[in-house]
C-alpha positions in Angstrom: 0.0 0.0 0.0 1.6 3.3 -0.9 0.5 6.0 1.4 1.5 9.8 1.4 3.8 9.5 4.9 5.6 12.1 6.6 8.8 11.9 7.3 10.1 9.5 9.6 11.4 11.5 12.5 12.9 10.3 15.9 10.0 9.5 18.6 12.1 10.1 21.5 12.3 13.9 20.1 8.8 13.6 19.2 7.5 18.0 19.6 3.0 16.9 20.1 2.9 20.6 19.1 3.8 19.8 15.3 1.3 17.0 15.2 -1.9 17.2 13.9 -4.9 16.0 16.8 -6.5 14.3 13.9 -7.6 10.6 12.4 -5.1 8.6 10.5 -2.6 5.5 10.7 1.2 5.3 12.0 4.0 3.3 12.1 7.3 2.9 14.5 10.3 1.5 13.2 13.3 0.0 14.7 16.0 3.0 13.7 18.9 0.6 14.0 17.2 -2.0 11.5 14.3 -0.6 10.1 12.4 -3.2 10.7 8.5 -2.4 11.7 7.7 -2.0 15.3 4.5 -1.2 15.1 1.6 -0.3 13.3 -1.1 1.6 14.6 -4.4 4.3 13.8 -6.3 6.4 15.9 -8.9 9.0 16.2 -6.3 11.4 17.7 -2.4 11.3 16.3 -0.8 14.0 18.9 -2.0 12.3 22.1 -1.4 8.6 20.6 1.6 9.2 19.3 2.6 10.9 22.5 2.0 7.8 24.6 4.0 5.7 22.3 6.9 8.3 23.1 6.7 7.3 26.6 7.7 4.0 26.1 10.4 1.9 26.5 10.5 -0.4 22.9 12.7 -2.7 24.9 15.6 -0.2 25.0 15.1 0.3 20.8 15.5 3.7 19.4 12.6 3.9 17.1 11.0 6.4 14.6 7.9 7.2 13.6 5.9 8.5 10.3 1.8 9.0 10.1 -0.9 9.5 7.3 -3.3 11.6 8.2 -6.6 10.8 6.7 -10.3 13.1 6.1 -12.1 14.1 8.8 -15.2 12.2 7.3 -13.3 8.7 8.4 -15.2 6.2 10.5 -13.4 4.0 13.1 -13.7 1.2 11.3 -12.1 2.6 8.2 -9.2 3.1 10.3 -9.2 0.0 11.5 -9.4 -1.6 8.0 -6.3 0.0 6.8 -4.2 -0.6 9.9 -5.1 -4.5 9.3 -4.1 -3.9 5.6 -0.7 -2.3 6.5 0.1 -5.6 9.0 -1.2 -7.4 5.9 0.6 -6.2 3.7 4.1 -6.0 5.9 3.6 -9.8 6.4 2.9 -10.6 2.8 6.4 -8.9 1.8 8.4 -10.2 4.9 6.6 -13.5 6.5 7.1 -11.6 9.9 4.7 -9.4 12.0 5.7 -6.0 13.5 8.1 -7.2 16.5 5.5 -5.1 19.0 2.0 -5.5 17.0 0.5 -7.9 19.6 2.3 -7.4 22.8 -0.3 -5.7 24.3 2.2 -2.2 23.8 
């Protein structure tokens, strides 16, 4: 799937104030490997994004990029396309994200 992504920038300098508080999908990625961490969507990118920066990723450096998506978007369209991105990682590597279902 070929989204318009920001640029991947470091989480641990992660600024909220430059985020948008909007709907759209994310991912983390190992900075060392860049290998997928995580994949995620939400209702609200600052404050999710901002909890992700608070934790450890098992002593990883990660970094992060987002797609922001319309306004109009319902929860289960989000939801949809975060399974399609884990799809579609898994279909090109036979692995999941290392953090996807660790409850993180």
């Amino acid at each position: 799937m070929t989204l318009p992504w920001t640029e991947i920038q470091a989480l641990k300098n992660l600024k909220t104030n430059t985020i948008p508080a909007k709907s759209g999908v994310y991912k983390i990625l190992d900075a060392a490997t860049g290998d997928l961490c995580y994949i995620g969507q939400t209702k609200a990118m600052r404050s999710r994004l901002a909890t992700h920066a608070q934790k450890s990723w098992e002593g990883r450096e990660v970094f992060f990029a987002y797609c922001l998506q319309p306004k109009a978007v319902l929860p289960h369209q989000l939801k949809e396309l975060e399974n399609d991105l884990i799809a579609g990682y898994y279909a090109a590597t036979k692995k999941i994200p290392r953090f996807q279902f660790l409850g993180h």
